[in-house]
PDB file of the backbone (N, CA, C, O) and the ligand in Angstrom, with CONECT records:
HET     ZN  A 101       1
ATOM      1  N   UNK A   1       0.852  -1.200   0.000  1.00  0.00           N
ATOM      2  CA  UNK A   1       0.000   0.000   0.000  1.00  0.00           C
ATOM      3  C   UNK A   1       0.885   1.246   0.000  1.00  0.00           C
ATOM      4  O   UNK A   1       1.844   1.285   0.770  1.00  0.00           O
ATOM      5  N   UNK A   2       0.656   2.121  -0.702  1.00  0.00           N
ATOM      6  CA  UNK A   2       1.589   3.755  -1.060  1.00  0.00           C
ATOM      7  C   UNK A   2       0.837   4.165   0.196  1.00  0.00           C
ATOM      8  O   UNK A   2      -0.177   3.700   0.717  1.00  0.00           O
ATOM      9  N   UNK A   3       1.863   5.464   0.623  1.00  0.00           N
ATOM     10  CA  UNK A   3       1.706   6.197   1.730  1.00  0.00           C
ATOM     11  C   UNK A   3       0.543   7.351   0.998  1.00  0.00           C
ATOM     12  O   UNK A   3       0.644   7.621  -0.199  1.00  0.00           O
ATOM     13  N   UNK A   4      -0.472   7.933   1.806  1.00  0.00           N
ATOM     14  CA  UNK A   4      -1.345   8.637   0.959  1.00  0.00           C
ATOM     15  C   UNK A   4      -1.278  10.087   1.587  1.00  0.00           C
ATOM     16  O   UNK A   4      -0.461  10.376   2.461  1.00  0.00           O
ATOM     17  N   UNK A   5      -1.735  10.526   1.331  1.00  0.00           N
ATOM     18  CA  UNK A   5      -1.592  12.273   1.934  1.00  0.00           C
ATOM     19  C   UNK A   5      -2.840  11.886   2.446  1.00  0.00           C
ATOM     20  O   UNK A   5      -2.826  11.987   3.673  1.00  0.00           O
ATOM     21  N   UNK A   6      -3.829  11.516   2.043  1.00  0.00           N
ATOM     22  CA  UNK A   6      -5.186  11.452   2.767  1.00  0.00           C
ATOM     23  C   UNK A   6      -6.118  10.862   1.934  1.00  0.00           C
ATOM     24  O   UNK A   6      -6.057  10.960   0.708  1.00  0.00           O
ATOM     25  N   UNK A   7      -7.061  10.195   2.585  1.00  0.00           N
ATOM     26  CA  UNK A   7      -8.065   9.447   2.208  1.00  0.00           C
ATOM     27  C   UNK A   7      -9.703   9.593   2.200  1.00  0.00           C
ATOM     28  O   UNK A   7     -10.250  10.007   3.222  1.00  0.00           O
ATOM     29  N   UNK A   8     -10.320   9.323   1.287  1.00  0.00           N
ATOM     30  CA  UNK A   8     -11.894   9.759   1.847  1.00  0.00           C
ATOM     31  C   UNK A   8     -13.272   8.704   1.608  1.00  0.00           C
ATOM     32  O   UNK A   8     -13.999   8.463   0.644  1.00  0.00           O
ATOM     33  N   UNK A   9     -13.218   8.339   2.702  1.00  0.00           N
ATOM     34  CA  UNK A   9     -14.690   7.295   2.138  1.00  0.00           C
ATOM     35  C   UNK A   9     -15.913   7.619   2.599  1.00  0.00           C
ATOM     36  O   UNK A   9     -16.479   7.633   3.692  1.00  0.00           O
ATOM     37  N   UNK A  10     -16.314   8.017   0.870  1.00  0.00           N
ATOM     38  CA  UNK A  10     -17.611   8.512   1.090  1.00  0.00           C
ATOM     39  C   UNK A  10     -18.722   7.801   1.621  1.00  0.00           C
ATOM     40  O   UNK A  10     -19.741   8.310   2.089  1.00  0.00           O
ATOM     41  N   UNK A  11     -18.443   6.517   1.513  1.00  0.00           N
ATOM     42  CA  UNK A  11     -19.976   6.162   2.706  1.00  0.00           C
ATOM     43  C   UNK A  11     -20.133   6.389   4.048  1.00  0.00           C
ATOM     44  O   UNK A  11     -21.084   6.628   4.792  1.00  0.00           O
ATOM     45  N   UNK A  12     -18.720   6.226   4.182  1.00  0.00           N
ATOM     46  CA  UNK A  12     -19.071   6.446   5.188  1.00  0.00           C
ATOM     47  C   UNK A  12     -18.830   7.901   6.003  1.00  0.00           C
ATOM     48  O   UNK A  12     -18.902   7.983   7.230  1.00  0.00           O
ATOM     49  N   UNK A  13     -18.532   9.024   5.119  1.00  0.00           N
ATOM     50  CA  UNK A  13     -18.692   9.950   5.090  1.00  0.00           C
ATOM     51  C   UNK A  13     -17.201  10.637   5.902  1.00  0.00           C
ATOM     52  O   UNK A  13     -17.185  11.743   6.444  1.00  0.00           O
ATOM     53  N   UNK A  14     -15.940   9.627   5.818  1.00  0.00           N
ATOM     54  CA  UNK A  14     -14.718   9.786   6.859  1.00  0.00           C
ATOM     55  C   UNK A  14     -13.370  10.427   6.146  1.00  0.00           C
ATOM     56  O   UNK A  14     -12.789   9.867   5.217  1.00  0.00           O
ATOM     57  N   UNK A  15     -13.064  11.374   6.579  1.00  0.00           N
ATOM     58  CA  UNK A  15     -11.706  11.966   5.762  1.00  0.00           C
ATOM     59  C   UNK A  15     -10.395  11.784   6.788  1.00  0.00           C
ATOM     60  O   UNK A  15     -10.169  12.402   7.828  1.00  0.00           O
ATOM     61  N   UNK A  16      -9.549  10.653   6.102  1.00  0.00           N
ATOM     62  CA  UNK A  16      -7.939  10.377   6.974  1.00  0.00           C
ATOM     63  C   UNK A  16      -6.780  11.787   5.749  1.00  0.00           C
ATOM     64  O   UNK A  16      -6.571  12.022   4.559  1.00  0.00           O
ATOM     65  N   UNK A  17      -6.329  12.374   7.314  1.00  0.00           N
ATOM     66  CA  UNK A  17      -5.234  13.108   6.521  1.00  0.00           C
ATOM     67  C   UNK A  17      -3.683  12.450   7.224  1.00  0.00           C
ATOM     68  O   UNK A  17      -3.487  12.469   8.439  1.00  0.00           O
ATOM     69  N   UNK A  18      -3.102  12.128   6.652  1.00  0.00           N
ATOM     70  CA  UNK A  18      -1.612  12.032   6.594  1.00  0.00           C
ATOM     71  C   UNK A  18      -0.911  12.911   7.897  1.00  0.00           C
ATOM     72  O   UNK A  18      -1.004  14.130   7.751  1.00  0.00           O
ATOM     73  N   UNK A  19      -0.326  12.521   8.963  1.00  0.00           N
ATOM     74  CA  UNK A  19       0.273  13.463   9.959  1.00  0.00           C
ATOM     75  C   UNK A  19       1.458  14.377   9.689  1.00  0.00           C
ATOM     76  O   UNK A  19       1.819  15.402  10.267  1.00  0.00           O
ATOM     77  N   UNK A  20       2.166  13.458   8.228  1.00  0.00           N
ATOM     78  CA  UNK A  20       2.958  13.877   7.520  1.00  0.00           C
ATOM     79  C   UNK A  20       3.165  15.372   6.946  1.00  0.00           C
ATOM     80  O   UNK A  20       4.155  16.052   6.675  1.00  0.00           O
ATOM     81  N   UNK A  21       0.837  15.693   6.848  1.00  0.00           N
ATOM     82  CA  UNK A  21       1.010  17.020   6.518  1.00  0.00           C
ATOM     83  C   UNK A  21       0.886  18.531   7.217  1.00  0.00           C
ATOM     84  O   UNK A  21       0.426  19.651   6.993  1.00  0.00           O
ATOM     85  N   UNK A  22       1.494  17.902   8.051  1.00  0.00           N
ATOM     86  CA  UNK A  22       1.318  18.638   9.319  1.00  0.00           C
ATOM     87  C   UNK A  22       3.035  19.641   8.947  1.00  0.00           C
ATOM     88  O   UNK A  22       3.192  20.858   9.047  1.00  0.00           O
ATOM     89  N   UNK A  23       3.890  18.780   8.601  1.00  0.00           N
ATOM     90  CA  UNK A  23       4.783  19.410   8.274  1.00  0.00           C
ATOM     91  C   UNK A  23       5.131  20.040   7.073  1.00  0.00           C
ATOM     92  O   UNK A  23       6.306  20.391   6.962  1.00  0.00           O
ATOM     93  N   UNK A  24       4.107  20.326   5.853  1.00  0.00           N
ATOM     94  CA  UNK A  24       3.815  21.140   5.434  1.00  0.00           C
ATOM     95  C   UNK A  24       3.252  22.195   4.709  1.00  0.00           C
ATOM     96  O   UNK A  24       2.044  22.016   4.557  1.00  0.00           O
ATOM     97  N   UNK A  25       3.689  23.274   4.180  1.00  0.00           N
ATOM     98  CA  UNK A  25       2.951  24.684   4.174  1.00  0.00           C
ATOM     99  C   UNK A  25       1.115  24.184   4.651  1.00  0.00           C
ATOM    100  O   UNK A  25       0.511  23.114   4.587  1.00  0.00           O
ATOM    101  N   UNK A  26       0.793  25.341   5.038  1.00  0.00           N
ATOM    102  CA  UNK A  26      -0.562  24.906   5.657  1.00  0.00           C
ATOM    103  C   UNK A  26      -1.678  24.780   4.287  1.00  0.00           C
ATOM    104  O   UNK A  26      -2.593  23.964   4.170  1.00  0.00           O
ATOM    105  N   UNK A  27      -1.312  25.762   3.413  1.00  0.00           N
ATOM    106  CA  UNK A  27      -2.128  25.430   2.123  1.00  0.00           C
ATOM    107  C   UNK A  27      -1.971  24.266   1.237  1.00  0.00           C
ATOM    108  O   UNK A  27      -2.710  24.149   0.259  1.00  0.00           O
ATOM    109  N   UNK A  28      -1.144  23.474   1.483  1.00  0.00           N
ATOM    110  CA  UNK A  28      -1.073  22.398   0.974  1.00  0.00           C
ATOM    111  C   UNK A  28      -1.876  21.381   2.223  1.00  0.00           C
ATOM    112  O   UNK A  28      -2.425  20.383   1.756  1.00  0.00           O
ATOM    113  N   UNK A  29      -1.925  21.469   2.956  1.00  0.00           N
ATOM    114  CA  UNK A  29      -3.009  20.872   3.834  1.00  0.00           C
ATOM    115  C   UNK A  29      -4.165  21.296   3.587  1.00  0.00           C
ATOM    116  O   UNK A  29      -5.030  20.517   3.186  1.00  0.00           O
ATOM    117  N   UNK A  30      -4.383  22.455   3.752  1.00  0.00           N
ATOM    118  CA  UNK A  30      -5.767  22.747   3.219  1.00  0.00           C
ATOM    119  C   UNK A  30      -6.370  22.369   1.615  1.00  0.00           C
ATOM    120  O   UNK A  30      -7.534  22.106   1.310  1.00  0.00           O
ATOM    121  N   UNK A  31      -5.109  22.445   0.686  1.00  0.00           N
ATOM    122  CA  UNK A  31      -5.554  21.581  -0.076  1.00  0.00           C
ATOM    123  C   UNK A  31      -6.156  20.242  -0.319  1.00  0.00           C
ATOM    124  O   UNK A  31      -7.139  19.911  -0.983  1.00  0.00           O
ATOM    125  N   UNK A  32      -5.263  19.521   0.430  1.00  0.00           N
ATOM    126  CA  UNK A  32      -5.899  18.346   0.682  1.00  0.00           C
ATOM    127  C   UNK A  32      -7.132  17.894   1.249  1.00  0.00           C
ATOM    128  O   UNK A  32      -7.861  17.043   0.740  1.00  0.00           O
ATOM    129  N   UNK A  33      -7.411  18.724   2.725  1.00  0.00           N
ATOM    130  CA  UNK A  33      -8.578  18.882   3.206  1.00  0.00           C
ATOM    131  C   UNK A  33      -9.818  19.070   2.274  1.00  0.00           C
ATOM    132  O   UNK A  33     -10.864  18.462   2.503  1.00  0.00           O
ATOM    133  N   UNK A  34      -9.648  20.124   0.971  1.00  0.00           N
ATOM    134  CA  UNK A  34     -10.610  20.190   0.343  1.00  0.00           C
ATOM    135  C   UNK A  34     -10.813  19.556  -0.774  1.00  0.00           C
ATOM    136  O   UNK A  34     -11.831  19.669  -1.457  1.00  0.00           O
ATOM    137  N   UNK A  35      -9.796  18.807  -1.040  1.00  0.00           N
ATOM    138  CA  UNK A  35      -9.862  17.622  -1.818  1.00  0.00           C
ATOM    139  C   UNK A  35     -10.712  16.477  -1.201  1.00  0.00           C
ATOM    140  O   UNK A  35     -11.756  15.969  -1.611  1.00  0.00           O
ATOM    141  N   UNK A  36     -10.303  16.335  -0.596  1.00  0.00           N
ATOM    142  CA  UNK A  36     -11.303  14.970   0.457  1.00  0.00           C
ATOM    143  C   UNK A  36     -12.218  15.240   0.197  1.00  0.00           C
ATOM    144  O   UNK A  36     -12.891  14.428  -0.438  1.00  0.00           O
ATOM    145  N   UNK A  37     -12.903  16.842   0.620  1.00  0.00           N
ATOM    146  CA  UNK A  37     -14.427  16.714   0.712  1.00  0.00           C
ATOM    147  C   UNK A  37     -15.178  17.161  -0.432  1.00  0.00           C
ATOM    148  O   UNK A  37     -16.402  17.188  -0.564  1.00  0.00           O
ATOM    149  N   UNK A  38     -14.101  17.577  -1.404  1.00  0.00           N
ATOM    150  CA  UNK A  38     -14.815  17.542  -2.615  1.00  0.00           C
ATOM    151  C   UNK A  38     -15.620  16.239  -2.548  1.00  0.00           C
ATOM    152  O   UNK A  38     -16.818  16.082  -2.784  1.00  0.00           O
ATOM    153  N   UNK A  39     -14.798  15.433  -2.214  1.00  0.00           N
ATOM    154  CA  UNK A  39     -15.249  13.770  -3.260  1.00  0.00           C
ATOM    155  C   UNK A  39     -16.415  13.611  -2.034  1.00  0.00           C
ATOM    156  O   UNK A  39     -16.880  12.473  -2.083  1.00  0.00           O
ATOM    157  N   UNK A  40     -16.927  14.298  -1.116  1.00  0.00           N
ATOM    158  CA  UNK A  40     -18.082  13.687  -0.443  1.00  0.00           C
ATOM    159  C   UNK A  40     -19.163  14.218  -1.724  1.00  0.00           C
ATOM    160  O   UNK A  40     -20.050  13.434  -2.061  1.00  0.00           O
ATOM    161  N   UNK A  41     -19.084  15.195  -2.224  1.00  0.00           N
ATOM    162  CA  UNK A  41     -19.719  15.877  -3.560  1.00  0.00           C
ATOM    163  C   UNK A  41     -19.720  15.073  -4.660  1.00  0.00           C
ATOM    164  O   UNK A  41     -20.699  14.653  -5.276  1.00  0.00           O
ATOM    165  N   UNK A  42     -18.198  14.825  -4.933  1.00  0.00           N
ATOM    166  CA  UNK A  42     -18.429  13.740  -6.427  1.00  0.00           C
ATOM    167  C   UNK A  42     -17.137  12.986  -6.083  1.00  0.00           C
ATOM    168  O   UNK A  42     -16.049  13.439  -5.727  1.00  0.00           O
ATOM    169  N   UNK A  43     -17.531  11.723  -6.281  1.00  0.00           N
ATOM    170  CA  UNK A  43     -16.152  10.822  -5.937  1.00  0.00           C
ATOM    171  C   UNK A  43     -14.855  10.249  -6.518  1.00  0.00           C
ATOM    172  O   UNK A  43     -13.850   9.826  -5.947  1.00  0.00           O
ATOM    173  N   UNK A  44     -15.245  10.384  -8.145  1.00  0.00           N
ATOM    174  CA  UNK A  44     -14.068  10.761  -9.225  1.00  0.00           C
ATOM    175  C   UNK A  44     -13.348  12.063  -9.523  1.00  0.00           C
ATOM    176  O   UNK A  44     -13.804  13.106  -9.055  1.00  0.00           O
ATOM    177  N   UNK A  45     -12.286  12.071 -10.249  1.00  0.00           N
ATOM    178  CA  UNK A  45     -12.028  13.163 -10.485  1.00  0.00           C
ATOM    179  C   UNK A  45     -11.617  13.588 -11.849  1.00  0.00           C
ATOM    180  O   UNK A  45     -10.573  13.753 -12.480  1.00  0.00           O
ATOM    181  N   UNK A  46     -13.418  13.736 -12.094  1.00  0.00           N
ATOM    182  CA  UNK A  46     -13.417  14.097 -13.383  1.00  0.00           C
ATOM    183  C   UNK A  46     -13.733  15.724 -13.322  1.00  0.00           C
ATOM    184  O   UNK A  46     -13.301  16.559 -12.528  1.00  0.00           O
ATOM    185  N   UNK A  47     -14.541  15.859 -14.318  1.00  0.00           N
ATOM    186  CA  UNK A  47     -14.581  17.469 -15.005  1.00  0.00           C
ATOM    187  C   UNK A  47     -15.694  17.958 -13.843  1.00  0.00           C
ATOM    188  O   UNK A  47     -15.580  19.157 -13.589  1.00  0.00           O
ATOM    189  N   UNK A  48     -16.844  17.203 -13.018  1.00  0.00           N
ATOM    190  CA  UNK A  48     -17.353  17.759 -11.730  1.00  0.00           C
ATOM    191  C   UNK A  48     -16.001  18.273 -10.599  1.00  0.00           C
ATOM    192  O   UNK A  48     -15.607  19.346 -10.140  1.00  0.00           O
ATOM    193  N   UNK A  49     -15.717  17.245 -10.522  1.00  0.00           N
ATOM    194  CA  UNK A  49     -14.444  17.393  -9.417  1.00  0.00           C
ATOM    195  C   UNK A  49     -13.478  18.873  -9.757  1.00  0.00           C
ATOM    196  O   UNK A  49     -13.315  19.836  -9.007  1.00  0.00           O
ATOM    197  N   UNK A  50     -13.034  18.697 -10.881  1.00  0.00           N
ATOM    198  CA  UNK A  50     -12.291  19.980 -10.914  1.00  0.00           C
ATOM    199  C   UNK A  50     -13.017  21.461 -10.739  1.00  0.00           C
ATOM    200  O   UNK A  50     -12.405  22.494 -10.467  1.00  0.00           O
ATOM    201  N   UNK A  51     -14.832  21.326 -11.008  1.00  0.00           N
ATOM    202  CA  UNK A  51     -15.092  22.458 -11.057  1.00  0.00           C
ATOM    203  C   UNK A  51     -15.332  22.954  -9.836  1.00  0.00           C
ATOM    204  O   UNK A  51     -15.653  24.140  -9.917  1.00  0.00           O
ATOM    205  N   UNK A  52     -15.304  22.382  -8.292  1.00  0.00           N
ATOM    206  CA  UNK A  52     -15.725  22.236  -7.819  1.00  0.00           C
ATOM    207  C   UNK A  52     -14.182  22.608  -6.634  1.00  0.00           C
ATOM    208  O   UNK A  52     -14.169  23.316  -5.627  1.00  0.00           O
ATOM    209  N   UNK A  53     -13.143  21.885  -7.214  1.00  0.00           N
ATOM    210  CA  UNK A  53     -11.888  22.317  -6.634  1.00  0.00           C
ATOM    211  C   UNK A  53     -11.568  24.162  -7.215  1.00  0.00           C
ATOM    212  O   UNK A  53     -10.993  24.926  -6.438  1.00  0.00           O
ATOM    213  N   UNK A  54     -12.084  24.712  -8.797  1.00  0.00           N
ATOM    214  CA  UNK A  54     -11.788  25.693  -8.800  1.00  0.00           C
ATOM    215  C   UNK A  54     -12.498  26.420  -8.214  1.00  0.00           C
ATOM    216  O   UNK A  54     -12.080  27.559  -8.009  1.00  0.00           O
ATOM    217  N   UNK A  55     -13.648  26.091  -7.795  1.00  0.00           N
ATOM    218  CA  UNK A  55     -14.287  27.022  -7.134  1.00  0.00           C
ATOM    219  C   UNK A  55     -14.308  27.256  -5.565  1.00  0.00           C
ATOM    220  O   UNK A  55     -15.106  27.897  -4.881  1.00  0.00           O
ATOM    221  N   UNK A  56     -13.168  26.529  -5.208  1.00  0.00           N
ATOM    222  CA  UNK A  56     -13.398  26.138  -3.313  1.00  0.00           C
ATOM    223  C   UNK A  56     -11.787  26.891  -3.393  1.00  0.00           C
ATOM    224  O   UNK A  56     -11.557  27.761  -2.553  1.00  0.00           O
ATOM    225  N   UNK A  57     -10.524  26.484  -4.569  1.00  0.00           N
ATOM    226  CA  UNK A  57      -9.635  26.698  -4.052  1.00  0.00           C
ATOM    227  C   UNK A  57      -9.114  26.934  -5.739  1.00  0.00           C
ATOM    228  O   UNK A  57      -8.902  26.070  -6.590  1.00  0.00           O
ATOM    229  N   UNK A  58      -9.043  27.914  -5.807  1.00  0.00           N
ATOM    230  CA  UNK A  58      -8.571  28.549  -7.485  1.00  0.00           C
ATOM    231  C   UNK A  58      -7.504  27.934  -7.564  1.00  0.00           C
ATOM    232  O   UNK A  58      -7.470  27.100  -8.468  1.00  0.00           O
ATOM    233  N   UNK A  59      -6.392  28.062  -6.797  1.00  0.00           N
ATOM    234  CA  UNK A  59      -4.852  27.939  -6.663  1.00  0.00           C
ATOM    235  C   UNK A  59      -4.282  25.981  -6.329  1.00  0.00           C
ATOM    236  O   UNK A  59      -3.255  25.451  -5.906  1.00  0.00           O
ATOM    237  N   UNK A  60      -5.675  25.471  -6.830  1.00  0.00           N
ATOM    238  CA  UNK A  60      -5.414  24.032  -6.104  1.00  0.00           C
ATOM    239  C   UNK A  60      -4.226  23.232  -7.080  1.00  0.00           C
ATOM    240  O   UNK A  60      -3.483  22.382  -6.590  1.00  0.00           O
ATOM    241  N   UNK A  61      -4.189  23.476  -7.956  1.00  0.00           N
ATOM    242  CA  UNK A  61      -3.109  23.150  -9.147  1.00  0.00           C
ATOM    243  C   UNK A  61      -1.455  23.309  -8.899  1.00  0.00           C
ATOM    244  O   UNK A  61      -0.515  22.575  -9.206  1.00  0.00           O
ATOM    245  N   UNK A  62      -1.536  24.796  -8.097  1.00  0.00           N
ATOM    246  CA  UNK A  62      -0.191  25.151  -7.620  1.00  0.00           C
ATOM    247  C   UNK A  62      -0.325  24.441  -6.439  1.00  0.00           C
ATOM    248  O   UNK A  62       0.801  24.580  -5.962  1.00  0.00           O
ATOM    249  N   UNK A  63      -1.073  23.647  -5.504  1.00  0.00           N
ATOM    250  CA  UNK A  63      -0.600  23.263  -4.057  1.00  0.00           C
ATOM    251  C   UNK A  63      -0.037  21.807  -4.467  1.00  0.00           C
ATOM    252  O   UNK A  63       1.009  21.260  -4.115  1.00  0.00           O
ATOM    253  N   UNK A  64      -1.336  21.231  -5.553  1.00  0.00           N
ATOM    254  CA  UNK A  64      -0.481  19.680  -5.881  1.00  0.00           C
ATOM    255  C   UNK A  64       0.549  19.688  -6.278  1.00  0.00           C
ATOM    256  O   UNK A  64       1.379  18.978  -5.711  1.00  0.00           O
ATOM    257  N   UNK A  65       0.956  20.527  -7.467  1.00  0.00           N
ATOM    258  CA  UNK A  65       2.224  20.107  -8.021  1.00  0.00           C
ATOM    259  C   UNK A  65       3.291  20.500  -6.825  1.00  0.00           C
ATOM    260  O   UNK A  65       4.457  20.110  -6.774  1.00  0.00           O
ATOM    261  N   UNK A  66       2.657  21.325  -5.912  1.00  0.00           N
ATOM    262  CA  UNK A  66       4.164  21.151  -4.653  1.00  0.00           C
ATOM    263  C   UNK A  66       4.024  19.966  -3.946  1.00  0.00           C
ATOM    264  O   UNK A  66       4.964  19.681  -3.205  1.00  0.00           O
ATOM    265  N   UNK A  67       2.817  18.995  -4.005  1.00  0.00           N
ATOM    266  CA  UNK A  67       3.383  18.028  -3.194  1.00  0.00           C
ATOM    267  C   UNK A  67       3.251  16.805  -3.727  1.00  0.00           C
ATOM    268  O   UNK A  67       3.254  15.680  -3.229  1.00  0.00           O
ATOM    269  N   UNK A  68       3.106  17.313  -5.106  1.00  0.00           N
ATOM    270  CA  UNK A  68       3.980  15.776  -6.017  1.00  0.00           C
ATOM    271  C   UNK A  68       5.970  16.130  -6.391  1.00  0.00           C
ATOM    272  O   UNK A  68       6.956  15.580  -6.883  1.00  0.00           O
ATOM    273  N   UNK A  69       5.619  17.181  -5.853  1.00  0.00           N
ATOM    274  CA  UNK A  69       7.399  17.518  -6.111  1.00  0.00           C
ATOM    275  C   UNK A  69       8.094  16.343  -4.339  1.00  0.00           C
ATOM    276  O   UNK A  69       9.212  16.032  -3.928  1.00  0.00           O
ATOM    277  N   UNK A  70       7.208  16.184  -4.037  1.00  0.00           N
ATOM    278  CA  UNK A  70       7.759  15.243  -2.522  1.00  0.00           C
ATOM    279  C   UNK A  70       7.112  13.702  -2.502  1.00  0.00           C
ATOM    280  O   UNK A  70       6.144  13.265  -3.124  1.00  0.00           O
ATOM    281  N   UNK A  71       7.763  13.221  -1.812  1.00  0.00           N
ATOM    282  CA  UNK A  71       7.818  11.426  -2.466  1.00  0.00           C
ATOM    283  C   UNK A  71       6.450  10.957  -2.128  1.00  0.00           C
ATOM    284  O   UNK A  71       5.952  10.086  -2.840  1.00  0.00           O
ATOM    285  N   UNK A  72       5.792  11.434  -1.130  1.00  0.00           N
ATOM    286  CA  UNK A  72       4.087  10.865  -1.143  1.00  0.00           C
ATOM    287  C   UNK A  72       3.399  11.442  -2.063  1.00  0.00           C
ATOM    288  O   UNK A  72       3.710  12.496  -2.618  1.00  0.00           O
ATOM    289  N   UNK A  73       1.919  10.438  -2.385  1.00  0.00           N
ATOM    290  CA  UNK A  73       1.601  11.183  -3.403  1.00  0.00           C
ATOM    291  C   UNK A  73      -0.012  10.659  -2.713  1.00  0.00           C
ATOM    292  O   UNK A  73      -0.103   9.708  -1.937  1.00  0.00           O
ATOM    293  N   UNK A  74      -1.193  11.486  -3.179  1.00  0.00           N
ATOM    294  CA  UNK A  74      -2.721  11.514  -2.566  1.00  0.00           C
ATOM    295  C   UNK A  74      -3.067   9.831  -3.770  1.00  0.00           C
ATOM    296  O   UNK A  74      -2.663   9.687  -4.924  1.00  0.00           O
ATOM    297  N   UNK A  75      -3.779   8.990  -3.071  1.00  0.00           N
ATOM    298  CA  UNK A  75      -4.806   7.984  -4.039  1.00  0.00           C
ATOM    299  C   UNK A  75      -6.075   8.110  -3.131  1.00  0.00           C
ATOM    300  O   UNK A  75      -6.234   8.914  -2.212  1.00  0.00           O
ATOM    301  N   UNK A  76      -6.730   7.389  -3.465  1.00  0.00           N
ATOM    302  CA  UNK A  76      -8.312   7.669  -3.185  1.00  0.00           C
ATOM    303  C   UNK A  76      -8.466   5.984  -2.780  1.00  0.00           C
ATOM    304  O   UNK A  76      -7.590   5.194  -3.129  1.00  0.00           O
ATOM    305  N   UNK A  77      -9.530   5.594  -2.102  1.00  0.00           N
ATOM    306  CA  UNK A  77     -10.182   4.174  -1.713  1.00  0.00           C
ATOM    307  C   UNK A  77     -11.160   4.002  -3.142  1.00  0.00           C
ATOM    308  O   UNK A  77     -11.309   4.907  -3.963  1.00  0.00           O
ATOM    309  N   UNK A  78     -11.595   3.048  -3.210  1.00  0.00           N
ATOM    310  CA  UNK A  78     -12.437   2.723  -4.392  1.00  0.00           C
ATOM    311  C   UNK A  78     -13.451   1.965  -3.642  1.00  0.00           C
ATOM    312  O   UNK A  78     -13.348   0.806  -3.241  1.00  0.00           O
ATOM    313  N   UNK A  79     -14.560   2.866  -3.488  1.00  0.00           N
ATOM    314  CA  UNK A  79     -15.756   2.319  -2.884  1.00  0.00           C
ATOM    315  C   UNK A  79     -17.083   2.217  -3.889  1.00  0.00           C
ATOM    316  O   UNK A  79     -18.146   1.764  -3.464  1.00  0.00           O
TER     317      UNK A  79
HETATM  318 ZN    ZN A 101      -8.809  12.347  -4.868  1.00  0.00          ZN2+
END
């Protein structure tokens, strides 16, 4: 199993974040945070998902690519 930045299962309505991101920048946490709960909204991440990230967090593009520049990377559960 890959280490995840965070996880979200929508049935059961539960978002795991990584303690990892505690160490860093806080908008890249908050990115993540609102990634999770996008997917309580829509659970792929298709063309809903993105509209939905630009509209919660314009800048969400610049937080991932900073934390795919670091060796964990976010996957999702498949429920
Ligand atoms: Zn996701």
């Amino acid at each position: 199993m890959r280490t995840r930045w965070g996880t979200c299962n929508t049935r059961a309505k539960r978002i795991w974040l990584n303690l990892e991101l505690a160490k860093k920048p806080t908008e890249c946490l908050e990115y993540i945070i609102i990634h999770e709960l996008v997917h309580l909204l829509e659970r792929s991440h298709n063309k809903i998902f993105t509209k939905y990230m630009n509209e919660f967090i314009p800048k969400w593009k610049f937080y991932k690519d900073e934390l795919n520049r670091l060796p964990f990377c976010h996957t999702d559960w498949n429920y």
